[in-house]
Structure formats: C-alpha cells, structure tokens
PDB file with SEQRES, HELIX, SHEET and CRYST1 records, atoms N, CA, C and O in Angstrom:
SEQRES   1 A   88  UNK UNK UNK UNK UNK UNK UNK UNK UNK UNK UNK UNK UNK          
SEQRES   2 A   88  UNK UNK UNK UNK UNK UNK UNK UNK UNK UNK UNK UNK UNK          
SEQRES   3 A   88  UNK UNK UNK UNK UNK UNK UNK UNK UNK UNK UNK UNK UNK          
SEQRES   4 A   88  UNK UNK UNK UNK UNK UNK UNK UNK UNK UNK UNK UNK UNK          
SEQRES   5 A   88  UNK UNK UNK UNK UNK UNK UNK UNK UNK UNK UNK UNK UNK          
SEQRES   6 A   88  UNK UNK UNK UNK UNK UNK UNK UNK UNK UNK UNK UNK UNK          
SEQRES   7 A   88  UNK UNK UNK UNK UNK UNK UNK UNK UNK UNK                      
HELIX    1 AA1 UNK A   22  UNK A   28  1                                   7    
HELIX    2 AA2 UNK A   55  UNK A   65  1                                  11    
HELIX    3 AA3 UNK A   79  UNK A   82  1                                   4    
HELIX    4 AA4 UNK A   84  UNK A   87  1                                   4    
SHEET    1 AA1 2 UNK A  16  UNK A  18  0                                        
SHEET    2 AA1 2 UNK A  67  UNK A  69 -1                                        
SHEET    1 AA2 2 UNK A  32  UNK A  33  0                                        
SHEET    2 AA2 2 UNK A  36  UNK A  37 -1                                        
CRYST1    1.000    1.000    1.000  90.00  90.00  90.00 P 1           1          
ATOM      1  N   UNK A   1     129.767  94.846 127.852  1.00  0.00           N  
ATOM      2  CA  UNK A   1     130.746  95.756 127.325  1.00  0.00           C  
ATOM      3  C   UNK A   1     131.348  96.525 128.496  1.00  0.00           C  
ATOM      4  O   UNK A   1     130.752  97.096 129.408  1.00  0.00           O  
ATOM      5  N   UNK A   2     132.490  96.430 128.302  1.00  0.00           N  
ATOM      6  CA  UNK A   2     133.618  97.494 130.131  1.00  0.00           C  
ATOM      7  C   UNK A   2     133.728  98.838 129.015  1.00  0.00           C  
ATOM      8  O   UNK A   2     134.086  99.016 127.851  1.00  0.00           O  
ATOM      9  N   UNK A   3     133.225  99.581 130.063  1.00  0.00           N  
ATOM     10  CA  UNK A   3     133.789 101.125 129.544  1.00  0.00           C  
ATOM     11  C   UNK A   3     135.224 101.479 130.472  1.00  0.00           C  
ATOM     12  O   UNK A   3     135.474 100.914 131.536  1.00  0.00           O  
ATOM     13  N   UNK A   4     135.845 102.221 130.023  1.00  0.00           N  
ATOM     14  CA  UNK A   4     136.934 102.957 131.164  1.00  0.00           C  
ATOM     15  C   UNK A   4     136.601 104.442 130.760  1.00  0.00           C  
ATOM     16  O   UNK A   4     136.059 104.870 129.741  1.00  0.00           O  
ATOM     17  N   UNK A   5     137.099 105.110 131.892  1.00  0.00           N  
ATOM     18  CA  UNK A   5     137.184 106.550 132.113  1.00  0.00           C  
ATOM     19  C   UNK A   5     138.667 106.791 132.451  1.00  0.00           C  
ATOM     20  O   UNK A   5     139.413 106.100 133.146  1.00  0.00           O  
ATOM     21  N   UNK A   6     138.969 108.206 131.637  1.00  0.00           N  
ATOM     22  CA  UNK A   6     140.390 108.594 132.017  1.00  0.00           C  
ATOM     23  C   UNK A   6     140.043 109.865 132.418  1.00  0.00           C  
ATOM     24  O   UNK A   6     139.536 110.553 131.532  1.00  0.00           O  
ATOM     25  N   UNK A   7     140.185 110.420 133.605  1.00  0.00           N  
ATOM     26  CA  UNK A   7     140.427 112.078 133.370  1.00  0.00           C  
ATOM     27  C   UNK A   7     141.366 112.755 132.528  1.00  0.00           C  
ATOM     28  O   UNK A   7     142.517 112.340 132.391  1.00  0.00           O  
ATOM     29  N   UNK A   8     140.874 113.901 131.890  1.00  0.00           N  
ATOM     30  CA  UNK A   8     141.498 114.512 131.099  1.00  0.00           C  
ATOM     31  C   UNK A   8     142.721 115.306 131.674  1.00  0.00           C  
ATOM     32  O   UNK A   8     142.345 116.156 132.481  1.00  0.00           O  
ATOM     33  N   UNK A   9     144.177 115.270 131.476  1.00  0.00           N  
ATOM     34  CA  UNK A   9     145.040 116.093 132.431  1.00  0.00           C  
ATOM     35  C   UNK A   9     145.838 117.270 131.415  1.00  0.00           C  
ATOM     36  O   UNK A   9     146.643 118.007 131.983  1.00  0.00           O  
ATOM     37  N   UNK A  10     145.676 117.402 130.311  1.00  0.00           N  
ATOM     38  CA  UNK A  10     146.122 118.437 129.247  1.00  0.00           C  
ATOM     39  C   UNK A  10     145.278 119.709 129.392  1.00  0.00           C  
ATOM     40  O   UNK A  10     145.619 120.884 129.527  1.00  0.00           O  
ATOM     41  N   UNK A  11     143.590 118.885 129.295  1.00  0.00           N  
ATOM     42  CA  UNK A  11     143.123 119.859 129.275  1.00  0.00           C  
ATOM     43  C   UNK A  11     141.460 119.937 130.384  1.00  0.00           C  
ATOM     44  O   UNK A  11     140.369 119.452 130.084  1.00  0.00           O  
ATOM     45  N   UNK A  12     141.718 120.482 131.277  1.00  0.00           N  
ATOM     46  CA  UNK A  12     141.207 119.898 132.476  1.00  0.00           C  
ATOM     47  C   UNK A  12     139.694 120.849 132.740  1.00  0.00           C  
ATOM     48  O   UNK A  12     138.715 120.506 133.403  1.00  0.00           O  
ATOM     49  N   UNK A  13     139.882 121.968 132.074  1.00  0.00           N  
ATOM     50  CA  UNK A  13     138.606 122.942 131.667  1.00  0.00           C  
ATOM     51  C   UNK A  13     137.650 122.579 130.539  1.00  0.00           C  
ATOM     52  O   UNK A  13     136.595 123.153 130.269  1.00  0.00           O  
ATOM     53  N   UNK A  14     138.268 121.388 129.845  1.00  0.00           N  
ATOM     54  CA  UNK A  14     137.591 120.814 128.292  1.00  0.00           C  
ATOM     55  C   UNK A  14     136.596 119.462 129.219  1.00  0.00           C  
ATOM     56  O   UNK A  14     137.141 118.877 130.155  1.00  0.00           O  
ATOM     57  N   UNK A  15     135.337 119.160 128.858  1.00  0.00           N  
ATOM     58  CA  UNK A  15     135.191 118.086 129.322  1.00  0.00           C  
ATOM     59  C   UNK A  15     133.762 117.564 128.586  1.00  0.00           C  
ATOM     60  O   UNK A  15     133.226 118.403 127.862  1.00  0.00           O  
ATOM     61  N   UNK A  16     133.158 116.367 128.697  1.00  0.00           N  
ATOM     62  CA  UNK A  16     132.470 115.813 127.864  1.00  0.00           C  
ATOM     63  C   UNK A  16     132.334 114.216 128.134  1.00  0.00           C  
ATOM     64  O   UNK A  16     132.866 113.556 129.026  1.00  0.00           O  
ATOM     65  N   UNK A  17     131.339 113.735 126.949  1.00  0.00           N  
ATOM     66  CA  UNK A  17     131.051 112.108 127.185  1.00  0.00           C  
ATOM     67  C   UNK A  17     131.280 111.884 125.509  1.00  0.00           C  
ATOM     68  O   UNK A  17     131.324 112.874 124.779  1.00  0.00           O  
ATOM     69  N   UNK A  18     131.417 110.572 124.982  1.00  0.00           N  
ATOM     70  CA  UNK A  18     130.837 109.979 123.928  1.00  0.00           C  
ATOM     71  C   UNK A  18     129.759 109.635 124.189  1.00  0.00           C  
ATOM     72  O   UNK A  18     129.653 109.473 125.405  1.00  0.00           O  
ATOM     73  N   UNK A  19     128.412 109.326 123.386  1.00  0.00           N  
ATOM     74  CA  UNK A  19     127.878 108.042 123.500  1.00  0.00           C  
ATOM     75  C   UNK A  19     127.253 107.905 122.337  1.00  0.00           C  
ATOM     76  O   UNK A  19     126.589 108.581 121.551  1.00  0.00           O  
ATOM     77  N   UNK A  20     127.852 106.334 122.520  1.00  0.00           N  
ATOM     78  CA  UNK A  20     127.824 105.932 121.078  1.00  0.00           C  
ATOM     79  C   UNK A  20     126.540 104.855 120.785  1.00  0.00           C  
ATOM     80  O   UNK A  20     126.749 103.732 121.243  1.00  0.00           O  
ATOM     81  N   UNK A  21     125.728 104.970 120.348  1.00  0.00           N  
ATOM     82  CA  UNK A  21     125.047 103.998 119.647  1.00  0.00           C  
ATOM     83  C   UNK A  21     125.820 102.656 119.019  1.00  0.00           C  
ATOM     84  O   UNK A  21     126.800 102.789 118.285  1.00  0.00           O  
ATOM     85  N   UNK A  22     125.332 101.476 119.347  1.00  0.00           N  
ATOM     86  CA  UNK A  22     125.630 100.300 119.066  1.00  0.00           C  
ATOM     87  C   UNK A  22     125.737 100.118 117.796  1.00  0.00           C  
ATOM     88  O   UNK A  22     126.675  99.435 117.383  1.00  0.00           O  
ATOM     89  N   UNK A  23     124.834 100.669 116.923  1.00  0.00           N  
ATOM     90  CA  UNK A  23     124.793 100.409 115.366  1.00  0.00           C  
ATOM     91  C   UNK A  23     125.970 101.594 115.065  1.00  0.00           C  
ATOM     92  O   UNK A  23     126.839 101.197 114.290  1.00  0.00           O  
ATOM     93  N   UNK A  24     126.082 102.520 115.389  1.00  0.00           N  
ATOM     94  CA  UNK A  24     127.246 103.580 114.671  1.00  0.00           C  
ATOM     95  C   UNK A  24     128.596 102.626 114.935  1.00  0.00           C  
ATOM     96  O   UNK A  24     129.490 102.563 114.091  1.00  0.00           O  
ATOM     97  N   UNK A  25     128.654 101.779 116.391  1.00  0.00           N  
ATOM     98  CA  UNK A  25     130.036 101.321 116.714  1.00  0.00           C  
ATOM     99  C   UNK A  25     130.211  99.894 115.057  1.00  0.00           C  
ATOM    100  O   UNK A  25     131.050  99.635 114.194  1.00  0.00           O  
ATOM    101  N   UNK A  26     128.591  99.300 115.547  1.00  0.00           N  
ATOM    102  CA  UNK A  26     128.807  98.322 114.399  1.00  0.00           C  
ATOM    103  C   UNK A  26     129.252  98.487 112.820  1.00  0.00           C  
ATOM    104  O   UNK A  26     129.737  97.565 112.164  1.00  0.00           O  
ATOM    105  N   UNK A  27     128.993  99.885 112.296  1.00  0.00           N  
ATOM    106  CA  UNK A  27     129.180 100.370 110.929  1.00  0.00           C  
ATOM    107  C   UNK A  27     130.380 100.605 110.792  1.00  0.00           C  
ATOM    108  O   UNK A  27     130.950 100.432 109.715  1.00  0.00           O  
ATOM    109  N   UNK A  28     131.224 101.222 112.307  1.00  0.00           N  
ATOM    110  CA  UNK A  28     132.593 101.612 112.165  1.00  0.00           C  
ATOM    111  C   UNK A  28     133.557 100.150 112.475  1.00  0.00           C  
ATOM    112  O   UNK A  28     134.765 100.355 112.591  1.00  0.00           O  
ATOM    113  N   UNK A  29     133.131  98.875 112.596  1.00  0.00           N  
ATOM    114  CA  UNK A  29     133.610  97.767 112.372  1.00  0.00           C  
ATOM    115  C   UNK A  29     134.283  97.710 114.309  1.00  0.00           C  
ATOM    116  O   UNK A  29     134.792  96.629 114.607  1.00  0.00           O  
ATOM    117  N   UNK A  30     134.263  98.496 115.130  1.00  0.00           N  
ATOM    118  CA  UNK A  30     134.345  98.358 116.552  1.00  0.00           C  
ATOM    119  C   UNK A  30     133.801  97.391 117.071  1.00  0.00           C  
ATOM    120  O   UNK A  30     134.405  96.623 117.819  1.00  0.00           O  
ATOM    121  N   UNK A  31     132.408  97.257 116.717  1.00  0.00           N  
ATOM    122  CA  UNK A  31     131.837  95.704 117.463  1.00  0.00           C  
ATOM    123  C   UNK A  31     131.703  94.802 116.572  1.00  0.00           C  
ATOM    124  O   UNK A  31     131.662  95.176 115.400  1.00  0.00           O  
ATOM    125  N   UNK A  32     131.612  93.549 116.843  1.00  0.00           N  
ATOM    126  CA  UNK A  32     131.424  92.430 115.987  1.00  0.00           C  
ATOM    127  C   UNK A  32     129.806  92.215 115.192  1.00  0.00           C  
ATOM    128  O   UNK A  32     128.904  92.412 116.006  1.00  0.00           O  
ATOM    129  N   UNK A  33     129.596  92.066 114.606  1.00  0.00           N  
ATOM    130  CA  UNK A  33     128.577  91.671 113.734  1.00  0.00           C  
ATOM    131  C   UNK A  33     128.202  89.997 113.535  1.00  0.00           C  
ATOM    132  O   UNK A  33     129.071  89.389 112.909  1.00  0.00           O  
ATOM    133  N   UNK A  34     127.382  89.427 113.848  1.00  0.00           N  
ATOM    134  CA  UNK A  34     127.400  87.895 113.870  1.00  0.00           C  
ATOM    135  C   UNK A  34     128.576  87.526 114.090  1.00  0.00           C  
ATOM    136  O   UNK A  34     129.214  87.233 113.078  1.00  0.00           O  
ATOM    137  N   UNK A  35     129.182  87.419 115.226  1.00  0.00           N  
ATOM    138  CA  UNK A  35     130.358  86.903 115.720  1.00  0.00           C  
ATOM    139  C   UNK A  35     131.595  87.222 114.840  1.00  0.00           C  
ATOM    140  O   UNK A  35     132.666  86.683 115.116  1.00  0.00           O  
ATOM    141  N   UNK A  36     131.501  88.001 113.883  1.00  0.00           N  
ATOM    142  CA  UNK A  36     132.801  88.621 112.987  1.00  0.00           C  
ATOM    143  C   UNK A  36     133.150  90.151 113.172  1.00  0.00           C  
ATOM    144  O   UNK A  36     132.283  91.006 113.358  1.00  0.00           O  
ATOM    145  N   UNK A  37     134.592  90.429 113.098  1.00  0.00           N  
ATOM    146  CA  UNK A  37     134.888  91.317 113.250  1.00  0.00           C  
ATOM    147  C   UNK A  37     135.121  91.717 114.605  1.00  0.00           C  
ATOM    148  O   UNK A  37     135.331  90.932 115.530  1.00  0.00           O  
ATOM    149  N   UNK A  38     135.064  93.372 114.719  1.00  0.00           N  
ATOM    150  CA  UNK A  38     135.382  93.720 116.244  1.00  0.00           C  
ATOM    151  C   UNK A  38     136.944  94.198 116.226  1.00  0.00           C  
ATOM    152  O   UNK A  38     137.839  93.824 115.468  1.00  0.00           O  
ATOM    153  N   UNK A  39     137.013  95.558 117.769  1.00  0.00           N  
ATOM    154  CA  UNK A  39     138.297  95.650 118.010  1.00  0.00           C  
ATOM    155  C   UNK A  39     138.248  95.300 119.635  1.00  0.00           C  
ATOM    156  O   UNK A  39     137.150  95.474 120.163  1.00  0.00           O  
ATOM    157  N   UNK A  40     139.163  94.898 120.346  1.00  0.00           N  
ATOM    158  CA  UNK A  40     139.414  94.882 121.464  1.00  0.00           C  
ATOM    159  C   UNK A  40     139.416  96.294 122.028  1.00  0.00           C  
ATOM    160  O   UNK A  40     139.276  96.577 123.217  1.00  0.00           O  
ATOM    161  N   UNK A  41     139.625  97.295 120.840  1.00  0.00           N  
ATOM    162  CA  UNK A  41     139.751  98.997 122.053  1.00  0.00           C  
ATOM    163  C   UNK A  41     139.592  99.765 120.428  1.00  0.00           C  
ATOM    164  O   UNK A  41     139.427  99.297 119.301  1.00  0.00           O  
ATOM    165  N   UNK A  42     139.739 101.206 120.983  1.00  0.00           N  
ATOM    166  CA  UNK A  42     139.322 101.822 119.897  1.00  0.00           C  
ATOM    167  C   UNK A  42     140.179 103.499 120.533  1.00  0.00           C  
ATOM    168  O   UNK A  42     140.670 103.641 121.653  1.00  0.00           O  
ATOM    169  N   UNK A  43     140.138 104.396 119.598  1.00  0.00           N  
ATOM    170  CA  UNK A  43     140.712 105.771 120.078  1.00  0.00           C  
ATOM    171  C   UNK A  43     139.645 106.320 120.030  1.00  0.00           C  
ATOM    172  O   UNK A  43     138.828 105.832 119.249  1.00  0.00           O  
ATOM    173  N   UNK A  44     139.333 107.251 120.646  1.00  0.00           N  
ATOM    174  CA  UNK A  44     138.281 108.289 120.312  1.00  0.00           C  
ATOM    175  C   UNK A  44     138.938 109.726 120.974  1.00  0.00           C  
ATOM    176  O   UNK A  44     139.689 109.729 121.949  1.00  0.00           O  
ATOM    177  N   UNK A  45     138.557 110.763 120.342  1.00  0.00           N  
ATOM    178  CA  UNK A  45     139.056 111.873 119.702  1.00  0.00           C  
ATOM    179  C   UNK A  45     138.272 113.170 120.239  1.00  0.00           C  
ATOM    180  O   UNK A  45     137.570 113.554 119.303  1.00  0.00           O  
ATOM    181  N   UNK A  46     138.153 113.741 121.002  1.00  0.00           N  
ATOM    182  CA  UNK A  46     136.869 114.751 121.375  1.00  0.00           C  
ATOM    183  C   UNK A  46     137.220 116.165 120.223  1.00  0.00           C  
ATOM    184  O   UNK A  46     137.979 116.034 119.262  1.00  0.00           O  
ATOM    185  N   UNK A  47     136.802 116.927 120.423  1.00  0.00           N  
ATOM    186  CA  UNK A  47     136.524 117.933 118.996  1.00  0.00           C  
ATOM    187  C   UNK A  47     137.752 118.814 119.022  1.00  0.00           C  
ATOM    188  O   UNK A  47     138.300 119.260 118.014  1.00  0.00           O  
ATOM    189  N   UNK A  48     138.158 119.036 120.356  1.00  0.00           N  
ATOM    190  CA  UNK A  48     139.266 120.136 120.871  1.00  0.00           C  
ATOM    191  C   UNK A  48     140.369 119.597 120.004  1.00  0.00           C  
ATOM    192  O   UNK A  48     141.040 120.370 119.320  1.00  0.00           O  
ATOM    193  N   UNK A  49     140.639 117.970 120.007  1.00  0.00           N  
ATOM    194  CA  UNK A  49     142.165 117.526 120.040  1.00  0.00           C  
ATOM    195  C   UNK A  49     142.389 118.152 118.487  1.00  0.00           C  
ATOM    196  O   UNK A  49     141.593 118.376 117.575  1.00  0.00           O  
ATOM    197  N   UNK A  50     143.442 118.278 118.581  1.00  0.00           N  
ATOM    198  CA  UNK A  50     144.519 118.395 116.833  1.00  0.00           C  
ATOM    199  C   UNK A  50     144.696 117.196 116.351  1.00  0.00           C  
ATOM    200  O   UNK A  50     145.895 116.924 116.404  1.00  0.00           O  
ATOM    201  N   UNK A  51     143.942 116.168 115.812  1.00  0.00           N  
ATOM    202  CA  UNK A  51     144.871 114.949 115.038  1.00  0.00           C  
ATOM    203  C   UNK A  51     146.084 115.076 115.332  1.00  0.00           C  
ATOM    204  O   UNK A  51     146.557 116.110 115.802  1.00  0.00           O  
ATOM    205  N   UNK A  52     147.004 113.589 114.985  1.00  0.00           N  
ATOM    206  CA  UNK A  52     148.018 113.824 114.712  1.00  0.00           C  
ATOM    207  C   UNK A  52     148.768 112.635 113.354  1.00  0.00           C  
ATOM    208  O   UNK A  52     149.957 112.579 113.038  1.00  0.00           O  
ATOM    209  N   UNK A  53     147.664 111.841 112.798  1.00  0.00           N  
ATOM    210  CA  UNK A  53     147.088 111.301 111.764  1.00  0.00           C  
ATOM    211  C   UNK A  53     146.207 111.150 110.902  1.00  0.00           C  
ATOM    212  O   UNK A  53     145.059 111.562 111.064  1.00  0.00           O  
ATOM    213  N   UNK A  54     146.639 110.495 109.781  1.00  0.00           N  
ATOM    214  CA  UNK A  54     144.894 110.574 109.190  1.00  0.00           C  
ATOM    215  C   UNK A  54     144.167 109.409 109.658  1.00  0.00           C  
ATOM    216  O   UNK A  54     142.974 109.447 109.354  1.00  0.00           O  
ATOM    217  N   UNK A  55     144.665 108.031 110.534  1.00  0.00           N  
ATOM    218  CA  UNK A  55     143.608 107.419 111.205  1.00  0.00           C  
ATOM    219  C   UNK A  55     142.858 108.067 111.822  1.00  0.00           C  
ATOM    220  O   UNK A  55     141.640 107.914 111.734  1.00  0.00           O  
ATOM    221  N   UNK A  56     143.617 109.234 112.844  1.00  0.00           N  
ATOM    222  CA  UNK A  56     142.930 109.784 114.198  1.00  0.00           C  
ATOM    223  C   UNK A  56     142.434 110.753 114.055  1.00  0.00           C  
ATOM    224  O   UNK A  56     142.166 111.489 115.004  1.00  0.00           O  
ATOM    225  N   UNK A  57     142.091 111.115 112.476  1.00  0.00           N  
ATOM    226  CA  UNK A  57     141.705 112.137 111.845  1.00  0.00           C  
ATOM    227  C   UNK A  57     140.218 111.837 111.763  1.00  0.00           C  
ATOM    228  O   UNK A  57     139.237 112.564 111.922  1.00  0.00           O  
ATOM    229  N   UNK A  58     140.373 110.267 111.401  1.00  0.00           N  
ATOM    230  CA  UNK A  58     139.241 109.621 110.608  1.00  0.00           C  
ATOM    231  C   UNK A  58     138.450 109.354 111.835  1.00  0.00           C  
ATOM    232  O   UNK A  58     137.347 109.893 111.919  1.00  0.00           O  
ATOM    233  N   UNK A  59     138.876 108.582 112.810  1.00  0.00           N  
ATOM    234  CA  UNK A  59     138.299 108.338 113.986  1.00  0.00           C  
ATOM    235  C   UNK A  59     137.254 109.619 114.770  1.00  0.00           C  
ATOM    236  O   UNK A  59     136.066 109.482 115.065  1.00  0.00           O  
ATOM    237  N   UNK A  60     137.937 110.600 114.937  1.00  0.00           N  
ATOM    238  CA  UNK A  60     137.409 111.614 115.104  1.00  0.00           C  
ATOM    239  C   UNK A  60     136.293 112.195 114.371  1.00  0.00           C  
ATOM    240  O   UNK A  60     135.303 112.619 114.968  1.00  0.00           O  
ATOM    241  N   UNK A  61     136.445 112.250 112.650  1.00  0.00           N  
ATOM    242  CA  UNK A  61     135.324 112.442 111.857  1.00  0.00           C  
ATOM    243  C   UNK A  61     133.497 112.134 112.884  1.00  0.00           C  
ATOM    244  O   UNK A  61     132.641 112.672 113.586  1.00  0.00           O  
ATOM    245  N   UNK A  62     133.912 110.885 112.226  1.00  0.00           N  
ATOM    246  CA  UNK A  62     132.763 110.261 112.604  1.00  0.00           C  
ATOM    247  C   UNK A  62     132.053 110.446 114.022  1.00  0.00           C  
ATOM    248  O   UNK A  62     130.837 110.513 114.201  1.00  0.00           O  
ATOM    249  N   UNK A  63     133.387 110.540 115.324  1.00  0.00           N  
ATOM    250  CA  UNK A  63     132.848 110.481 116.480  1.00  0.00           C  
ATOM    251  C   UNK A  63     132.228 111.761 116.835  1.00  0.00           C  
ATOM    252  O   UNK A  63     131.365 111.672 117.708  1.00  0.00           O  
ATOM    253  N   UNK A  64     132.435 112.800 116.419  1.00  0.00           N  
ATOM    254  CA  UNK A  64     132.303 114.301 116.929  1.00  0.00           C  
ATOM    255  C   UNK A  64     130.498 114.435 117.016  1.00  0.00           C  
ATOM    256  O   UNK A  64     129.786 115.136 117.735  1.00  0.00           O  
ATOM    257  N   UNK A  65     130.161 113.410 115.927  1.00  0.00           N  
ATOM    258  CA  UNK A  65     128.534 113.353 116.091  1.00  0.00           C  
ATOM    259  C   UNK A  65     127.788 113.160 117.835  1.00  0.00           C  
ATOM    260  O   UNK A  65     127.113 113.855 118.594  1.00  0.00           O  
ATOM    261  N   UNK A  66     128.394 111.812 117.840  1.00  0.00           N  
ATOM    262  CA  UNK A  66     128.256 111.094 118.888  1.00  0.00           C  
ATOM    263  C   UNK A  66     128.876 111.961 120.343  1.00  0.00           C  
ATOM    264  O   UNK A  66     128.861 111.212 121.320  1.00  0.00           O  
ATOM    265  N   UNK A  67     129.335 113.184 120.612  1.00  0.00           N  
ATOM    266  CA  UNK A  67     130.212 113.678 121.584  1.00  0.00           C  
ATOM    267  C   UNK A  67     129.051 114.815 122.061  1.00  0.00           C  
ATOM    268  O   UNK A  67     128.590 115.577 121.211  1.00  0.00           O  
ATOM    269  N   UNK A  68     128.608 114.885 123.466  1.00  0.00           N  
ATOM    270  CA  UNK A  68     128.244 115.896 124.363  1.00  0.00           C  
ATOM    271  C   UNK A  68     129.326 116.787 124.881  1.00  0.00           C  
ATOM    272  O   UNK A  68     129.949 116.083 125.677  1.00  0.00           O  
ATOM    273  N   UNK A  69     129.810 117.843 124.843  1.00  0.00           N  
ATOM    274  CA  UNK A  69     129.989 119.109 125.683  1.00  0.00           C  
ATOM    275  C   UNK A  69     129.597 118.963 127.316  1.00  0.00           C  
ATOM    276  O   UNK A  69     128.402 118.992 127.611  1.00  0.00           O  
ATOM    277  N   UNK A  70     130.592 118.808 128.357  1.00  0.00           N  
ATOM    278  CA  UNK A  70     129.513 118.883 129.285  1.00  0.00           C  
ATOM    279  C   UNK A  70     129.913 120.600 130.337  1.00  0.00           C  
ATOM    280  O   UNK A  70     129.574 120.849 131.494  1.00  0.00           O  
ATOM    281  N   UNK A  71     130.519 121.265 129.601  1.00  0.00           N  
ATOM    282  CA  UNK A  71     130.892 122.020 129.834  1.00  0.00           C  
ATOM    283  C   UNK A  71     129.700 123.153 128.357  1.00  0.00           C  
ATOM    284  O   UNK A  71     129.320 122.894 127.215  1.00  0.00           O  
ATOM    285  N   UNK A  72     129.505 124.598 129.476  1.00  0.00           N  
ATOM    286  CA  UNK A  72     129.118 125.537 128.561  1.00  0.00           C  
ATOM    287  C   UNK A  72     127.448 124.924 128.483  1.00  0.00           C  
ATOM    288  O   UNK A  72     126.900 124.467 129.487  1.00  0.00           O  
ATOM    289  N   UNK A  73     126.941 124.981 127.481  1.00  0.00           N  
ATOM    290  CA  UNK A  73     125.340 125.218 127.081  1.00  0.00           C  
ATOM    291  C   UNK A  73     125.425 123.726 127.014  1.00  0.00           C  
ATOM    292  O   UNK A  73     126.477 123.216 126.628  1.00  0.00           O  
ATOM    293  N   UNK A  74     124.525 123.070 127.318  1.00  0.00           N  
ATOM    294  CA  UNK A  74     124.341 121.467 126.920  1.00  0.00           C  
ATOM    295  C   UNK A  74     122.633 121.391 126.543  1.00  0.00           C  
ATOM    296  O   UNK A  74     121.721 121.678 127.318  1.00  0.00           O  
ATOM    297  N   UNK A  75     122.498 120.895 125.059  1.00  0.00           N  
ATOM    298  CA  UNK A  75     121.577 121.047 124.614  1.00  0.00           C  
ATOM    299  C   UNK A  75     120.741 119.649 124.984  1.00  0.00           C  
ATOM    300  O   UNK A  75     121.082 118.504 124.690  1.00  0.00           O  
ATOM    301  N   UNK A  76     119.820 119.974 125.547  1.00  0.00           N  
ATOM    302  CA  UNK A  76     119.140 118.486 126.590  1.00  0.00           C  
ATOM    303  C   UNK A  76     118.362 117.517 125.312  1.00  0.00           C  
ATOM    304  O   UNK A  76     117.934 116.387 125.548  1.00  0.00           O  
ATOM    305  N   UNK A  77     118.285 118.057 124.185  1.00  0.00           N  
ATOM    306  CA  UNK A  77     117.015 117.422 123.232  1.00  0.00           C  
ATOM    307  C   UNK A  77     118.535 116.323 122.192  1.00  0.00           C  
ATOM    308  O   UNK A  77     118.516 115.199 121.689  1.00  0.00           O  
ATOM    309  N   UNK A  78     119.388 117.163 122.269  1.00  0.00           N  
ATOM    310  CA  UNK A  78     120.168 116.549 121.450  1.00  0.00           C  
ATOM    311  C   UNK A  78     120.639 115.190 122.657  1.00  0.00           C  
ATOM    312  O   UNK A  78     120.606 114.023 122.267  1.00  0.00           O  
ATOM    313  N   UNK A  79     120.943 115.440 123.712  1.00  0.00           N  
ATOM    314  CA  UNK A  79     121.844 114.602 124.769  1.00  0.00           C  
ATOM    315  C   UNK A  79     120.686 113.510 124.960  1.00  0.00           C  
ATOM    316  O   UNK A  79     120.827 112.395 125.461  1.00  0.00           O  
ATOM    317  N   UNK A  80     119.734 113.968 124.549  1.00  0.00           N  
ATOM    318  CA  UNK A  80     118.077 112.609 125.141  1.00  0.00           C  
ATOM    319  C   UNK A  80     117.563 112.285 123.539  1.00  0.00           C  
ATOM    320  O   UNK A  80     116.445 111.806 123.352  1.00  0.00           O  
ATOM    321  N   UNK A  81     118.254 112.514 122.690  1.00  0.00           N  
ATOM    322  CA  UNK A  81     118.139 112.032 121.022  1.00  0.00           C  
ATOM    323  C   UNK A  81     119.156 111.041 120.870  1.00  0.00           C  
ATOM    324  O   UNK A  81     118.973 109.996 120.244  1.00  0.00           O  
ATOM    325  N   UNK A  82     120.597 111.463 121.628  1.00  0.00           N  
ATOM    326  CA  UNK A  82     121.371 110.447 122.228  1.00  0.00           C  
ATOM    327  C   UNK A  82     121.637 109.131 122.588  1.00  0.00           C  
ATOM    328  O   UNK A  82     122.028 108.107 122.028  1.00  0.00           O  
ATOM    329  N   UNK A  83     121.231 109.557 123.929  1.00  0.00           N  
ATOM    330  CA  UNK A  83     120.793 108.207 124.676  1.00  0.00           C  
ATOM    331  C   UNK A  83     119.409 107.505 124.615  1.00  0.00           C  
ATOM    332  O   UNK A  83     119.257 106.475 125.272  1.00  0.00           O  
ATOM    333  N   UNK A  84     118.113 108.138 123.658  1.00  0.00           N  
ATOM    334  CA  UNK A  84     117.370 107.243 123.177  1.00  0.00           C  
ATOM    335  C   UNK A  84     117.858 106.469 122.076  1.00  0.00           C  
ATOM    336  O   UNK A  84     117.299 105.406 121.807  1.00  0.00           O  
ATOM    337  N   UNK A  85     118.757 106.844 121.461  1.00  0.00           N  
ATOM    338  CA  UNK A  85     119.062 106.381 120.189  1.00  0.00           C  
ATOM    339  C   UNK A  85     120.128 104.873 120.322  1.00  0.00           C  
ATOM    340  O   UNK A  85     120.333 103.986 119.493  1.00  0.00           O  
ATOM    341  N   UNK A  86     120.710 105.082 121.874  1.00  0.00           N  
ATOM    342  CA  UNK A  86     121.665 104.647 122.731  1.00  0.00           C  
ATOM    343  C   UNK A  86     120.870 103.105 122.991  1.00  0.00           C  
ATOM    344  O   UNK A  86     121.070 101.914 122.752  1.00  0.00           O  
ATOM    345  N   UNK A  87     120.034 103.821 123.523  1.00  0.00           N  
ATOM    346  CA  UNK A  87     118.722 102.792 124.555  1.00  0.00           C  
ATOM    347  C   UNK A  87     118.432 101.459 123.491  1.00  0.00           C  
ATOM    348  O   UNK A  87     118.694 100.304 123.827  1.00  0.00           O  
ATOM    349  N   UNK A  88     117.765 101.876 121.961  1.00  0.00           N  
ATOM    350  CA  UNK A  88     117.524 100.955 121.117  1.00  0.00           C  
ATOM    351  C   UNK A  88     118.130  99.702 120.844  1.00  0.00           C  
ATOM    352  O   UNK A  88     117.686  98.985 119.947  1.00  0.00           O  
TER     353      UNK A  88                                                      
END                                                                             
C-alpha cells in the first residue's frame, strides 16, 4: 500500500496523522475484500475542515475516530490502541 503526505498550507498550526486500521478501510469499501471492490484513492477529512458535501461529510464521520492531534495534549494510550489495532 503507497501512502502520500501533503503538508497542510491553509492551515499550518493544525496538524495530525490518520491511522487507519485495515478492517475500518475494508468496511468503508476503500480496500478490496477477496479481490472485489476497492478505491484507487480516497478523501480524508481531519476534524478542523468544514465539509463542503454530504460525501465529505460522510467521509469525515467515520474518519475523525481514526485521527491523532499531533499538536496540543496527545493522548499516548489512545495513539498505541491505534497502532496496535493498526498492527493486527
């Protein structure tokens, strides 16, 4: 799987990771399942943004779980509940 990174240039004091568990991507139909399904790319949404649809409304829903803060208090039990959950 290729990840990309964009720096953020709107909002450059806001900052953060996804990480997403394989089974959350698989439920949201992002990865393929026995060779079916899948997207080539996906939007993801960090908590700050304003929608500006109800896809990117929806997208966001779901992801805000999956999203670390890396700015401000970063809660280490949640970020290593995370990426164990990641690891599986």
């Amino acid at each position: 799987m290729r990840v990309r990174y964009r720096e953020a240039r709107t909002t450059p004091t806001k900052a953060g990771q996804f990480v997403f568990p394989l089974e959350a991507l698989r439920a949201q139909g992002v990865v393929s399942t026995g060779g079916s399904g899948g997207k080539r790319a996906f939007r993801v949404c960090p908590p700050w943004v304003t929608t500006a649809n109800r896809q990117a409304e929806k997208a966001q829903s779901w992801q805000v779980e999956f999203f670390l803060p890396s700015h401000g208090t970063v809660d280490p039990a949640r970020a290593r509940a995370l990426y164990l959950w990641t690891a599986q």
